[in-house]
N, C-alpha and C positions, 0 to 999 in steps of 0.2 A: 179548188184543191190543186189542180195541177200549176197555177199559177204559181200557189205558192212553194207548189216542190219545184219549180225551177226557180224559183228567187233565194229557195233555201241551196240548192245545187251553186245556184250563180257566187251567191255568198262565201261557201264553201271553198269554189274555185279560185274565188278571189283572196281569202285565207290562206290559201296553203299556197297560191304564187305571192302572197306576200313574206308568208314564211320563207317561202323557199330567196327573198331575195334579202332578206333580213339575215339569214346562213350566210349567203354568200359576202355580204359588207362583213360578219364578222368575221370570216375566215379571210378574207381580203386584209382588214384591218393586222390581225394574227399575224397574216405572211408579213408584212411593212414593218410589223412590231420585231419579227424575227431578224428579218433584214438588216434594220438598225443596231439590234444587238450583237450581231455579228461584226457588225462594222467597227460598233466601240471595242469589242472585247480584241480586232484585231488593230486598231488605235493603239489600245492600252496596252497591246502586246508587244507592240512597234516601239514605244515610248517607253517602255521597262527597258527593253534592250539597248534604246538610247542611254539611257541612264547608267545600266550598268559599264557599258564599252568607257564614260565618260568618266564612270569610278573607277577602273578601273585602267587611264590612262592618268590619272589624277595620282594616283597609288604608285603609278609606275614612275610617274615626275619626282615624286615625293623621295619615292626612294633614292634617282641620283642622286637627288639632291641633298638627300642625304649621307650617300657613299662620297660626294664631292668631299663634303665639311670633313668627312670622318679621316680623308687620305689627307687634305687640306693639313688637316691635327698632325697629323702622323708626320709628315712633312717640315712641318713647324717644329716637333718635340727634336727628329732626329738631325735637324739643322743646329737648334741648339744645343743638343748633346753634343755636335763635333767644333761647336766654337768655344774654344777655351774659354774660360773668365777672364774677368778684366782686373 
């Protein structure tokens, strides 16, 4: 009888340090999962920002170059408004 309450104890012992390391890999695991996601969300935050400064010097191109053509015009109309006809 007491054989078997230590083999039932022993058992027990062994149970609950296996639980207890089975906790611990998932919570191990959880932190790494955490970690990761942090690292993309702050990837993904880096590379929006890229994007945007790129759209937004793109927009900024866009428009000399469009103020160019616009004076360019303006330029051209009021040269030919002061050259007589022919």
């Amino acid at each position: 009888m007491e054989k078997r309450i230590a083999e039932e104890a022993g058992q027990l012992a062994k149970e609950q340090a296996r639980e207890k390391v089975d906790m611990a890999r998932e919570e191990a695991i959880e932190k790494a999962q955490s970690v990761k996601e942090a690292k993309r969300m702050e990837k993904r935050i880096a590379e929006e920002a890229g994007q945007l400064a790129k759209e937004q010097a793109r927009e900024k191109v866009d428009m000399a170059r469009e103020q160019t053509i616009a004076e360019a015009q303006k330029a051209r109309t009021l040269k030919a408004k002061k050259q007589p006809p022919e």
